[in-house]
C-alpha positions as CSV (number, residue, x, y, z in Angstrom):
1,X,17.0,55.7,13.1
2,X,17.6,52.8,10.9
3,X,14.6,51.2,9.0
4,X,13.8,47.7,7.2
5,X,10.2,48.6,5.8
6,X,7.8,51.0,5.4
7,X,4.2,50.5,6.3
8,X,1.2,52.4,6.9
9,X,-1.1,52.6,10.6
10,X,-4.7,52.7,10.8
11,X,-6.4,53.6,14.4
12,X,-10.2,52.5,14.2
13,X,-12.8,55.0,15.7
14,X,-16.1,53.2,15.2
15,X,-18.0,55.2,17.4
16,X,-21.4,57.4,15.9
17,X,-23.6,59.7,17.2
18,X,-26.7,57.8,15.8
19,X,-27.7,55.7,13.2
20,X,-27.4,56.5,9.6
21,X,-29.5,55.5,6.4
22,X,-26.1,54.4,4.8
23,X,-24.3,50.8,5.3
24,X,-20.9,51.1,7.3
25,X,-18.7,48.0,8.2
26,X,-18.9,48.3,12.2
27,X,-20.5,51.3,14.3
28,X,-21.3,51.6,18.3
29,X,-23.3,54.0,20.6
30,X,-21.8,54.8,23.2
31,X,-21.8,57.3,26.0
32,X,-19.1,60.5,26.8
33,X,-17.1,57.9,29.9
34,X,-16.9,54.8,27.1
35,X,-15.9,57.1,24.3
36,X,-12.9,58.0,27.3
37,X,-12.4,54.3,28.3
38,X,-11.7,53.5,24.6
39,X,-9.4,56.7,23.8
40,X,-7.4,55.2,27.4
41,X,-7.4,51.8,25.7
42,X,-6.2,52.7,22.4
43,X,-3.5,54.1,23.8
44,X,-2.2,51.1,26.4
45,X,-2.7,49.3,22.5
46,X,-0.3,51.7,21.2
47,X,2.2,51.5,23.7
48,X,1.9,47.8,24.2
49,X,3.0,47.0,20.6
50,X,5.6,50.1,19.9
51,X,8.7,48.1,20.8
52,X,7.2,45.5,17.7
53,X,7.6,48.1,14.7
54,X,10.7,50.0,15.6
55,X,12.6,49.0,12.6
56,X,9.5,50.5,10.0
57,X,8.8,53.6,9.1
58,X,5.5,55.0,8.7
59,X,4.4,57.0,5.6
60,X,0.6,57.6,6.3
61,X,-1.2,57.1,9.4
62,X,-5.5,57.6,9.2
63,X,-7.5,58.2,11.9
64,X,-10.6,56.1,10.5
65,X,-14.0,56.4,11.2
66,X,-16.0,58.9,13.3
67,X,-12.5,59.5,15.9
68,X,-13.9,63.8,15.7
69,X,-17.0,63.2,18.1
70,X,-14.3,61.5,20.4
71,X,-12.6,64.3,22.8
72,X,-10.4,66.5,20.9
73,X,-7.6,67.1,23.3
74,X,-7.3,63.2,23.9
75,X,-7.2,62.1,20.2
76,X,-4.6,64.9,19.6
77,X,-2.4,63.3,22.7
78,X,-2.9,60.1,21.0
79,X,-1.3,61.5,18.3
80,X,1.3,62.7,19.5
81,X,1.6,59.6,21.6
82,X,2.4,57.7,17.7
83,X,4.6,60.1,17.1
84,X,7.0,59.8,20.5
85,X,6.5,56.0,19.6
86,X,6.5,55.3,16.6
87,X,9.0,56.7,13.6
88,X,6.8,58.5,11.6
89,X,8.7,59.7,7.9
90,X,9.6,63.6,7.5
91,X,6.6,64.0,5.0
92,X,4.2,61.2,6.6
93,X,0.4,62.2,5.9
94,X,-1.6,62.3,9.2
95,X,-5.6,62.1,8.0
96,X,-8.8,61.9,10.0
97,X,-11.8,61.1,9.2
98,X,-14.0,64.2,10.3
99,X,-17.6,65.0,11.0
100,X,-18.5,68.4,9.2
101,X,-20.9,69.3,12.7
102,X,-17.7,68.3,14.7
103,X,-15.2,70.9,13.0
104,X,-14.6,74.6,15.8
105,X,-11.9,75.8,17.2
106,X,-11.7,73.9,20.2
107,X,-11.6,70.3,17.8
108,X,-9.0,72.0,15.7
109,X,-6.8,73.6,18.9
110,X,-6.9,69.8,20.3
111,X,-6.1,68.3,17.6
112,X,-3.3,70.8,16.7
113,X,-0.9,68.8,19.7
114,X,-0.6,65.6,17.3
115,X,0.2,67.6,13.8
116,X,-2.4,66.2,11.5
117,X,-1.4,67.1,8.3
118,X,-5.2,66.2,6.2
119,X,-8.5,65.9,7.3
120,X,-11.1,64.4,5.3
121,X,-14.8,65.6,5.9
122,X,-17.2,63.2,5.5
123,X,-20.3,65.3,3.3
124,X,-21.8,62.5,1.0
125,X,-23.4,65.3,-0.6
126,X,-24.6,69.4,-0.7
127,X,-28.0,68.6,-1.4
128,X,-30.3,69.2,1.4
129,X,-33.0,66.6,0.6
130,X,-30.3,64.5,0.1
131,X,-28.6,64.9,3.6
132,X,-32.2,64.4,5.1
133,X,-32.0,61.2,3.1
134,X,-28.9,59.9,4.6
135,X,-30.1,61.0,7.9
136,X,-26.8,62.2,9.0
137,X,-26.4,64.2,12.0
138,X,-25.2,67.6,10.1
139,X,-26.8,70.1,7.7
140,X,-25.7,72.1,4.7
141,X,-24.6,75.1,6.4
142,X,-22.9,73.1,8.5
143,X,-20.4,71.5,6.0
144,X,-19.7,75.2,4.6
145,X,-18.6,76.7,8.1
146,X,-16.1,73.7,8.5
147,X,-14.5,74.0,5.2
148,X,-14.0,77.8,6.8
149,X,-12.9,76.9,10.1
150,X,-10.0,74.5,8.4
151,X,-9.3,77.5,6.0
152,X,-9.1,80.0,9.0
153,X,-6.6,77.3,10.4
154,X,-4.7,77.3,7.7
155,X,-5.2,73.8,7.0
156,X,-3.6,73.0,3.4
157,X,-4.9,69.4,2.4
158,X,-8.5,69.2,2.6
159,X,-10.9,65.6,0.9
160,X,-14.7,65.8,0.5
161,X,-16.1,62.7,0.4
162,X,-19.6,62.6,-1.6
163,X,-22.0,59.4,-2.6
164,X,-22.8,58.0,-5.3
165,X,-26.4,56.6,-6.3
166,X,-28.4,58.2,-3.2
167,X,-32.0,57.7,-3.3
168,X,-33.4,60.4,-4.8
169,X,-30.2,61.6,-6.5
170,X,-30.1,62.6,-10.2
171,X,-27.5,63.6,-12.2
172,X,-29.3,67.1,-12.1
173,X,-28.3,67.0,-8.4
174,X,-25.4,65.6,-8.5
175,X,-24.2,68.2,-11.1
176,X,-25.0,71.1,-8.2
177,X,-23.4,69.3,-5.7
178,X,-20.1,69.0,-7.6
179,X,-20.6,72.6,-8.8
180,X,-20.8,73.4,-5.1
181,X,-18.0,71.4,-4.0
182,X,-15.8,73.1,-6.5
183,X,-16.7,76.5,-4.9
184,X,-15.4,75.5,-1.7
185,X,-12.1,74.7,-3.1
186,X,-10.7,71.3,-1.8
187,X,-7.7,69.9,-2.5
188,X,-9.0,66.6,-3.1
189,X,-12.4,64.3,-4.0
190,X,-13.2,61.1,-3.0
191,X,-16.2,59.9,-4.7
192,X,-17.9,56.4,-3.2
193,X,-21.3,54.3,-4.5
194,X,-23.7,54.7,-1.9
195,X,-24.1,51.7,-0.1
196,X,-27.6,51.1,1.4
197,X,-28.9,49.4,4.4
198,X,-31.8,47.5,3.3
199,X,-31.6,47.5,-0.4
200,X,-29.1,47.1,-3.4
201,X,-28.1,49.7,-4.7
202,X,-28.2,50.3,-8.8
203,X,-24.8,49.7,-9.5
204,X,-24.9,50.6,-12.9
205,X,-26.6,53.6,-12.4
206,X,-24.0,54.6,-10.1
207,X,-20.9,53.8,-12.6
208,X,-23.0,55.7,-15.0
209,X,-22.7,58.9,-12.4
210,X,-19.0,58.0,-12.2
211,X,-18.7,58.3,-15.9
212,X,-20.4,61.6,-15.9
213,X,-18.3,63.1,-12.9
214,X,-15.6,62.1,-14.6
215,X,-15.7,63.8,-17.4
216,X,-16.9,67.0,-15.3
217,X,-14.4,66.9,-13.5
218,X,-11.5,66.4,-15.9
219,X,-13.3,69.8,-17.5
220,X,-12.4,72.2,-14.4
221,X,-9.1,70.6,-14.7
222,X,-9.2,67.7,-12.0
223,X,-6.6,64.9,-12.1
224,X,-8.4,61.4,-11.6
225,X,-5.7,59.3,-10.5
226,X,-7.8,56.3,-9.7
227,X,-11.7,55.5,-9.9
228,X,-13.5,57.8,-7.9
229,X,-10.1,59.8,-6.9
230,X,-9.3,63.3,-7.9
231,X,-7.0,65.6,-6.9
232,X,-5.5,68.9,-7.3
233,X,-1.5,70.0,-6.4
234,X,-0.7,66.4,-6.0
235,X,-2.7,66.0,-3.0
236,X,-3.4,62.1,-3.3
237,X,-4.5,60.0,-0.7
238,X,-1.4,58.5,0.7
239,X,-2.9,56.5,2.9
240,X,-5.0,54.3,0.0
241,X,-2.4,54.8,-2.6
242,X,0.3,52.7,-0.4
243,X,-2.4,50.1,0.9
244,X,-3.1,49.3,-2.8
245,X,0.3,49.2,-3.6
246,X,2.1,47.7,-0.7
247,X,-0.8,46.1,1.0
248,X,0.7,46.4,4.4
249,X,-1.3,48.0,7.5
250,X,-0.8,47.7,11.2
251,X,-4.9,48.8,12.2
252,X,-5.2,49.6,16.2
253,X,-8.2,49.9,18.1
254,X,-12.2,48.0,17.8
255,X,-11.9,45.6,14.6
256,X,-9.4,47.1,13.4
257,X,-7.5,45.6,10.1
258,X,-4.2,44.9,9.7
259,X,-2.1,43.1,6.8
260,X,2.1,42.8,7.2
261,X,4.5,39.5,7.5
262,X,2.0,37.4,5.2
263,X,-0.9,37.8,7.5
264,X,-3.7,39.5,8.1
265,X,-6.0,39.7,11.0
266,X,-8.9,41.8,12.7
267,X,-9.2,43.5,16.2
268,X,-12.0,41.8,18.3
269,X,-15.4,43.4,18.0
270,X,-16.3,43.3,21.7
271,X,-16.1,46.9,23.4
272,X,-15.4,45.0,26.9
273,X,-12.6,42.5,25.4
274,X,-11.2,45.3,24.0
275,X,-11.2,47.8,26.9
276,X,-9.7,45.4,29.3
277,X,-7.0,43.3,26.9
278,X,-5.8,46.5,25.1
279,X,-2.2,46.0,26.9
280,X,-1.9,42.7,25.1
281,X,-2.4,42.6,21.4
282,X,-2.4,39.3,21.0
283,X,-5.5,38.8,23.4
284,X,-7.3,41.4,20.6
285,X,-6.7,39.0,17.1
286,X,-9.1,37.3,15.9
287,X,-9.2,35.0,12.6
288,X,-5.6,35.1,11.8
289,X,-5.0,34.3,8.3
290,X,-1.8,33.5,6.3
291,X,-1.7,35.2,2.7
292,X,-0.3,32.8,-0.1
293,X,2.3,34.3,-2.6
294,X,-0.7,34.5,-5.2
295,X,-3.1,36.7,-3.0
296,X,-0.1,38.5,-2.4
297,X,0.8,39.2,-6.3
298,X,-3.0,39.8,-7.0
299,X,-3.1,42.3,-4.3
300,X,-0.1,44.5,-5.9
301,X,-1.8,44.0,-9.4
302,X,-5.5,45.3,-8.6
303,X,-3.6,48.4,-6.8
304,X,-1.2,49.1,-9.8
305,X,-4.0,48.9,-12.0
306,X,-6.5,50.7,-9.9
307,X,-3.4,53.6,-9.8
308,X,-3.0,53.3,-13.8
309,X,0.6,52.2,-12.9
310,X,0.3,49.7,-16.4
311,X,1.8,46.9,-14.6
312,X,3.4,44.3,-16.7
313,X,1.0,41.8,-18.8
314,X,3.4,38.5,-17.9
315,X,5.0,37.2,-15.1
316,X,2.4,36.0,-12.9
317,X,1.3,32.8,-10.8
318,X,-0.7,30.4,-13.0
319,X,-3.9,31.5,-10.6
320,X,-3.6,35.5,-11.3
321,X,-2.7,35.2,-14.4
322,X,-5.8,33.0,-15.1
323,X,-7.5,36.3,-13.5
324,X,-6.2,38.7,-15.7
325,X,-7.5,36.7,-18.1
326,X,-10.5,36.3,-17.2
327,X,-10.7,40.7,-16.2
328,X,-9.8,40.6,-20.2
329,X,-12.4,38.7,-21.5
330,X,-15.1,40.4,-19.6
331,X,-13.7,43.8,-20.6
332,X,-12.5,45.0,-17.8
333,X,-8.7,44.9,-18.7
334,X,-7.1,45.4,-21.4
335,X,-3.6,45.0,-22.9
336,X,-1.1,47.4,-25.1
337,X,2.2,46.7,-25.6
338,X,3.0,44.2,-23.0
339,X,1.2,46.4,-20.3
340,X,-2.1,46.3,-18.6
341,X,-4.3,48.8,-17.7
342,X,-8.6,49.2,-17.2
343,X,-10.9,50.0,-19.4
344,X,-13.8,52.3,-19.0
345,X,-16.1,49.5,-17.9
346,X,-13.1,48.3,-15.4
347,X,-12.4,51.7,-13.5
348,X,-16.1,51.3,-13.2
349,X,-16.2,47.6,-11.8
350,X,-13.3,48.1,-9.7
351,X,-14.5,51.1,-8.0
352,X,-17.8,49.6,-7.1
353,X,-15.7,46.4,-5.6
354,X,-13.3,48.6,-3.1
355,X,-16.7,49.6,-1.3
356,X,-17.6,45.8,-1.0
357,X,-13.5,45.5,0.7
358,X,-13.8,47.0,4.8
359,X,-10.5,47.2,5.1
360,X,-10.1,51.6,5.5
């Protein structure tokens, strides 16, 4: 099949099983027959808007959110669903967001139908205070038996996903918890500033935890490939990397995001709207908005430096590059033989602003 462009597909799951003490950008309730009216809708979505993106290839496509308490053998026909569809590329990473409480055999066997090739468990941390904390609806042991069930299934790309800055943290604990999630063996880290509820959260103190995970990590032999990413056997999030990068998305399902053709755009928020306009996507947009050739260019720039890609120091609009220079004077960026790259204090700013961004 002949292709134009390459993108990347998000599908939106934003479904919990209760509430958390931790900030996320949109979650619903719901009961077992809505969680099965929204799997049947995302995929009249899907189909509806197939014939629209037959000239791009996908390279990552990310199950987002909380799609593991959904049912198993319906997400993994979804799946397969974009893959009949939609022209997914030979080595196209298929990741979902999963639950640690939600990962057995009879998740993983459903699943198996739609060939996901990463999942990425969603721990925040191994301390069991901590997890009380949180208030998230799993324990400690059970984060261990799913990182053995995906073993057992002979799953080959696994993320754990820990906070940064939870109350009650130190860097005491958060030196176990790494300690511990280097025992389990994962193939990759994604480290995140804990976002509260109610309160602010000390952002310095959480770039100083950065700092010192950093350097741990680096010592065991970790690759940080961008702030708060590390990796092992090239394992990096493709998913991220490209939407820095490229900075285009097609998002399906409840406010989902999507950025391609110089606009971008969010799913409606209403459950109902949703559920009974899924066949026509256009019914589903709300707040279109038309991207300028600036926010475009500062888009690519804050992904190549958040990659270490040392993009070019010159060259830009009058508006970006009056943000670079203004990145430089603060310290955040600086310059080396006609290339730009951040600085200590930098990884640590931007890192802290891609949890402010609810994009995926």
């Amino acid at each position: 099949m002949k292709t134009n462009k390459t993108m990347i597909m998000a599908i939106n799951f934003p479904f919990c099983l209760q509430e958390e003490n931790h900030a996320h950008p949109f979650q619903i309730l719901g009961d077992s027959q809505i969680k099965m009216d929204y799997l049947e809708a995302l995929s009249r979505e899907l189909h509806s808007t197939a014939e629209d993106f037959q000239d791009v290839a996908f390279t990552a496509v990310k199950l987002t959110g909380y799609p593991t308490i959904m049912n198993a053998d319906k997400v993994g026909e979804l799946l397969h669903q974009i893959r009949q569809e939609y022209h997914l590329t030979e080595f196209c990473e298929v990741s979902i967001e999963t639950l640690p409480n939600t990962v057995c055999v009879p998740l993983l066997s459903g699943l198996s139908q739609g060939k996901p090739t990463r999942f990425q468990l969603q721990i925040h941390s191994l301390q069991p205070k901590e997890l009380l904390t949180l208030k998230v609806p799993y324990t400690l042991p059970d984060i261990q038996n799913s990182v053995l069930f995906l073993d057992k299934f002979r799953v080959n790309n696994v993320s754990l996903t820990l906070d940064l800055g939870i109350p009650g943290q130190t860097f005491v604990s958060l030196k176990r918890t790494l300690r511990s999630c280097l025992e389990l063996e994962p193939d990759h880290l994604m480290l995140r500033p804990y976002l509260s509820v109610q309160q602010r959260a000390d952002q310095k103190l959480q770039q100083r935890m950065l700092n010192s995970t950093d350097e741990y990590l680096k010592e065991q032999g970790w690759v940080n490939y961008a702030p708060g990413f590390y990796c092992k056997k090239e394992c990096h999030d493709q998913f991220l990397s490209q939407l820095w990068t490229q900075g285009e998305v097609v998002g399906f399902g409840l406010d989902a995001y999507s950025c391609f053709d110089g606009y971008q755009y969010r799913n409606t928020r209403d459950l109902a709207s949703y559920i009974s306009g899924a066949d026509d996507c256009q019914q589903l947009i709300e707040n279109p908005q038309a991207l300028s050739s600036e926010e475009k260019q500062l888009r690519q720039l804050r992904g190549q430096l958040l990659l270490d890609q040392q993009p070019a120091a010159e060259g830009y609009a009058e508006s970006v590059q009056k943000e670079i220079n203004s990145f430089i004077k603060q310290g955040y960026i600086e310059e080396l033989d006609g290339k730009l790259s951040l600085t200590k204090d930098g990884k640590g700013a931007f890192w802290i602003s891609l949890s402010n961004e609810a994009y995926y």
